[in-house]
C-alpha positions as CSV (number, residue, x, y, z in Angstrom):
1,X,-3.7,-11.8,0.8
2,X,0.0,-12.3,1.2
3,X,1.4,-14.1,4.1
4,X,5.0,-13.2,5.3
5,X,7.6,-15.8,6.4
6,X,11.0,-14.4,7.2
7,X,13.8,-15.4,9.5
8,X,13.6,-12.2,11.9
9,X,9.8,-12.0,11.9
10,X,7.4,-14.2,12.7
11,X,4.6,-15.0,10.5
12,X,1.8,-12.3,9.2
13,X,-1.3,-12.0,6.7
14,X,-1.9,-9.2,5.5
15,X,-4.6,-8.3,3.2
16,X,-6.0,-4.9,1.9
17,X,-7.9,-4.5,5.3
18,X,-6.1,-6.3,7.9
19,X,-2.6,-7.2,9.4
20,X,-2.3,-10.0,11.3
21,X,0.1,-11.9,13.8
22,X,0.0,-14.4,16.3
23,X,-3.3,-13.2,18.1
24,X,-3.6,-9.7,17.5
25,X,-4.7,-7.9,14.6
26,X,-4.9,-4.4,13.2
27,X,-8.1,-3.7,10.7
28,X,-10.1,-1.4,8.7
29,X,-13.4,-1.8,9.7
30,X,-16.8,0.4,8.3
31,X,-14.3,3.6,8.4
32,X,-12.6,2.7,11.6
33,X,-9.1,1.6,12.5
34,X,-10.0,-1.5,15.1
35,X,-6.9,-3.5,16.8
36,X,-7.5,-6.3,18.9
37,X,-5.4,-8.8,20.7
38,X,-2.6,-8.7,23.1
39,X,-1.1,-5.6,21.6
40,X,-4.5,-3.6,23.1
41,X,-7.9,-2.9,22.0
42,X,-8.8,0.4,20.2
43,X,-11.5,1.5,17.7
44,X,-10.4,5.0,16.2
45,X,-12.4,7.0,13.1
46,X,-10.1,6.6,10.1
47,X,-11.0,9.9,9.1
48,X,-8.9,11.7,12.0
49,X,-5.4,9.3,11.7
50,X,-3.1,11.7,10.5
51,X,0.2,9.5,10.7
52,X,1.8,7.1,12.9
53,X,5.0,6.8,14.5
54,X,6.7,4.6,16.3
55,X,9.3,4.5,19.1
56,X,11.4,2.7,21.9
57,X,11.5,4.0,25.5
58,X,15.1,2.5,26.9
59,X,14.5,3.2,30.3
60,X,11.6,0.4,30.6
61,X,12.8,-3.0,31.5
62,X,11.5,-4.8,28.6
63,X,12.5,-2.1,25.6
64,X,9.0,-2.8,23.7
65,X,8.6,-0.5,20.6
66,X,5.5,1.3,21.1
67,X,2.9,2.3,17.7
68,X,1.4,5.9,17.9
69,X,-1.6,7.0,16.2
70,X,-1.8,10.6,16.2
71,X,-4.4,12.8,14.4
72,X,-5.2,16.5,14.6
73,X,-1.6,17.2,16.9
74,X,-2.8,14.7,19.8
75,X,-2.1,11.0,20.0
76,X,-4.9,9.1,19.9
77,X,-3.8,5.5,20.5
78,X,-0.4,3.9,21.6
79,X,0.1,0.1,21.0
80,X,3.0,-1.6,22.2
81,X,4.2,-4.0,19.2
82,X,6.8,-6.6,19.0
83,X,10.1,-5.0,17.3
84,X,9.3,-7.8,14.7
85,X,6.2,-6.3,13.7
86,X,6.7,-2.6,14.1
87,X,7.9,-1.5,10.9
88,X,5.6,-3.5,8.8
89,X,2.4,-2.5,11.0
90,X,3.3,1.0,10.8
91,X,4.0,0.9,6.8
92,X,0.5,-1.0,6.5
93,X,-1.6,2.0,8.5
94,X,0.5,4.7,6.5
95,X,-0.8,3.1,3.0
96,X,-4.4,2.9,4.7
97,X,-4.2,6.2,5.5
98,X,-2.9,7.4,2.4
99,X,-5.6,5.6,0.2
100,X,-8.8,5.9,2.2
């Protein structure tokens, strides 16, 4: 487990099968990708993540980054995360991906 405590982000753990902040969290679970918390609640098979990307729409009010898991060419989950926890939830799900 390694718990992350930096100036410009707030504090995570992470662990092989979770990341976690504040009150949401993003998990492997029996094969599944599970998030739950304020960011939203999904439950997608592991086996058909392809990759994830993340972006910022300017034109909303609050500019809010927003996660995107996409598998087979379609997007299969969008989770608005804070732009202090982007970068490093996105990084986690890649590595996932990559050794599952």
């Amino acid at each position: 487990m390694v718990a992350i405590f930096t100036e410009s982000q707030a504090e995570a753990v992470v662990t092989d099968s979770s990341y976690c902040w504040k009150k949401n969290s993003v998990k492997i679970e029996d094969g599944y990708l599970k998030s739950t918390g304020m960011v939203t609640h999904t439950r997608i098979p592991l086996k058909h993540v392809d990759t994830v990307v993340y972006s910022y729409n300017p034109k909303k009010p609050a500019i809010v980054p927003v996660l995107k898991i996409i598998g087979k060419g379609a997007v299969l989950c969008e989770m608005e995360i804070s732009a202090e926890h982007i970068e490093a939830v996105q990084d986690w799900v890649l590595h996932v991906i990559e050794h599952s």
